[in-house]
N, C-alpha and C positions, 0 to 999 in steps of 0.2 A: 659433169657437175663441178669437179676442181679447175675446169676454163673457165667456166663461167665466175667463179669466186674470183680467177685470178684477172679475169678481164674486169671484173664491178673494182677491184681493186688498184688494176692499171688506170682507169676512167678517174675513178678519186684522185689520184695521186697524180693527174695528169701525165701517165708515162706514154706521149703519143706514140711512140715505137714500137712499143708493145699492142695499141689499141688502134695502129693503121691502117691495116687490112680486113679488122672484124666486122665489116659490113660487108664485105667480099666475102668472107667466109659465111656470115649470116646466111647470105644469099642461097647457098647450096646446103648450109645446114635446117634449114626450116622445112626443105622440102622431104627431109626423113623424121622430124619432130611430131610426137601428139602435141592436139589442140591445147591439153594442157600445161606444156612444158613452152609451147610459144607465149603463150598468157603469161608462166611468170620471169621469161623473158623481158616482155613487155610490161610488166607489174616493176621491173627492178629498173628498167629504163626511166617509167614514171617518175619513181622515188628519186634518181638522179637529176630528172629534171625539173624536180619542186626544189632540189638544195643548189642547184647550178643556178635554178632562175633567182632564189633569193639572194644569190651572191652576184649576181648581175642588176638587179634593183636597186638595192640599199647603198651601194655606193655613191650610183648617179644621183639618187635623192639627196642624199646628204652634201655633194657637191652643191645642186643646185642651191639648197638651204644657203651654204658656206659664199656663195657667189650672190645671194640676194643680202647677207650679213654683211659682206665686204662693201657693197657697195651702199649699204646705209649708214655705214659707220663713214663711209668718205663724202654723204650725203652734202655735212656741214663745210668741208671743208673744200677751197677752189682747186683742188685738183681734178685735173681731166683722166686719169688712171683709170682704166679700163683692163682687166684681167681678161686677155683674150686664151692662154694659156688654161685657165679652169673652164670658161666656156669652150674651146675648142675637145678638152677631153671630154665634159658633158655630149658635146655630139658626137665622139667617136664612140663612147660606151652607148648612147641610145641605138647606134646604127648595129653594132657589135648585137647587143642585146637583144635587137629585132629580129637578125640573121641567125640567132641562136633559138630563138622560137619558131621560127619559121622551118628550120631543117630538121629540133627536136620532133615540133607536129607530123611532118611531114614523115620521118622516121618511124614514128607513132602508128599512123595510119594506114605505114604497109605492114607493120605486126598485124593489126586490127585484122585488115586484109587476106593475111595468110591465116591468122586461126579462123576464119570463116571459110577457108578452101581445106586448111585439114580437117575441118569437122566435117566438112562433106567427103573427105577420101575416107574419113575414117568410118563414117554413117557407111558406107558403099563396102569398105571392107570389111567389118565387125557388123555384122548387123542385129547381136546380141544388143540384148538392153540397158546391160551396164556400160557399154561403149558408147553407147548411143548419150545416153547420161552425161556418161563424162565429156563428152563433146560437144551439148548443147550447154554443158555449166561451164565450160570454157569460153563460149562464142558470150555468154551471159555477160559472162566477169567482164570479160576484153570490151562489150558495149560499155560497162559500168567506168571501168576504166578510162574509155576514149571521153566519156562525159567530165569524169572528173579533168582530167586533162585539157579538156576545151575551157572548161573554168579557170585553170589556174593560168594558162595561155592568157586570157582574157585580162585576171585580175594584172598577171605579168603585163602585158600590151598596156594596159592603161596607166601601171603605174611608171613604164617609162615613158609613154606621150606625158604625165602629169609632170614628172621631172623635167622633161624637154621644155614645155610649154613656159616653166615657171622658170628655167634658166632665161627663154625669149623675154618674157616680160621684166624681168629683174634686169635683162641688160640693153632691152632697149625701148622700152616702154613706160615701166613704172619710176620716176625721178630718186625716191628715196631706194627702189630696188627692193623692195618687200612686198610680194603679192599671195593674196589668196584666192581659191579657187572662187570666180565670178560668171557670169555670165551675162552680158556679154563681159568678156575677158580683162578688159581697160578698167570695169568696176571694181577687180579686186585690186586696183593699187591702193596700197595703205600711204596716206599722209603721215608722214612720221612728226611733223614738223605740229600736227594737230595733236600728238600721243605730248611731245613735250611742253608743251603749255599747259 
């Protein structure tokens, strides 16, 4: 129990040194874990990856914002200034971002995995009723869990293609650089030049 506090705590605190090898060790530890101690395993992974993925969003959106402002405010003026420096970290943080969803889920889905194989060693070895219980309210949870997770994956995904999309239009599509979500996509460029009249 005090690894696991000390590992949720290494994670937080980014101490890779400390948190390099624990998927290695995961690996051989799950396979002596009950169904319910993999769950909250996986329940704490979760929570890590709802507060990782907000701090991986909110940034690039607000770049994006700051990169379609910059370039309305230079709208009027004959400068050719183009901030390739905010867009180029714009798409390192979307790529970043994608590769951090894709390895959480995928992370996610072998917890899922493995309490669905100890609930069945444990159904085989205990075949008492209160084991049995607790081993299908584990396989319960860990469904409930991978669904909530495939949501916030989702909303995460969309809202960095949303920030990507709108860095593309703001720097090479829409003139004044201020766009809202349109479809097709060229419709939401705002006329700024129409707002100041």
């Amino acid at each position: 129990t005090w690894g696991r506090a000390l590992q949720a705590l290494a994670e937080v605190a980014r101490m890779n040194s400390l948190s390099a090898l624990d998927s290695l060790y995961m690996e051989q530890a799950v396979e002596r874990w009950h169904p319910l101690r993999i769950y909250r395993e996986m329940r704490r992974i979760q929570r890590r990856f709802q507060l990782f993925l907000m701090e991986s969003v909110l940034p690039v959106n607000l770049q994006a914002t700051f990169l379609g402002f910059e370039r309305a405010m230079l709208s009027d003026s004959k400068s050719e200034y183009t901030d390739w420096l905010t867009f180029s970290s714009i798409v390192l943080s979307f790529v970043v971002g994608a590769c951090y969803i894709y390895s959480e889920m995928a992370g996610l889905t072998n917890y899922y995995k493995e309490v669905h194989k100890a609930s069945r060693k444990e159904g085989i070895k205990n075949p008492n009723k209160l084991d049995k219980w607790l081993a299908n309210k584990a396989r319960l949870k860990a469904k409930w869990t991978m669904v909530l997770c495939f949501f916030i994956a989702f909303l995460g995904g969309s809202s960095l293609c949303y920030a990507m999309v709108k860095a593309v239009m703001a720097m090479f599509v829409c003139k004044d650089g201020v766009w809202n979500m349109a479809f097709p996509p060229q419709k939401g460029c705002v006329d700024l030049q129409h707002l100041r009249q």
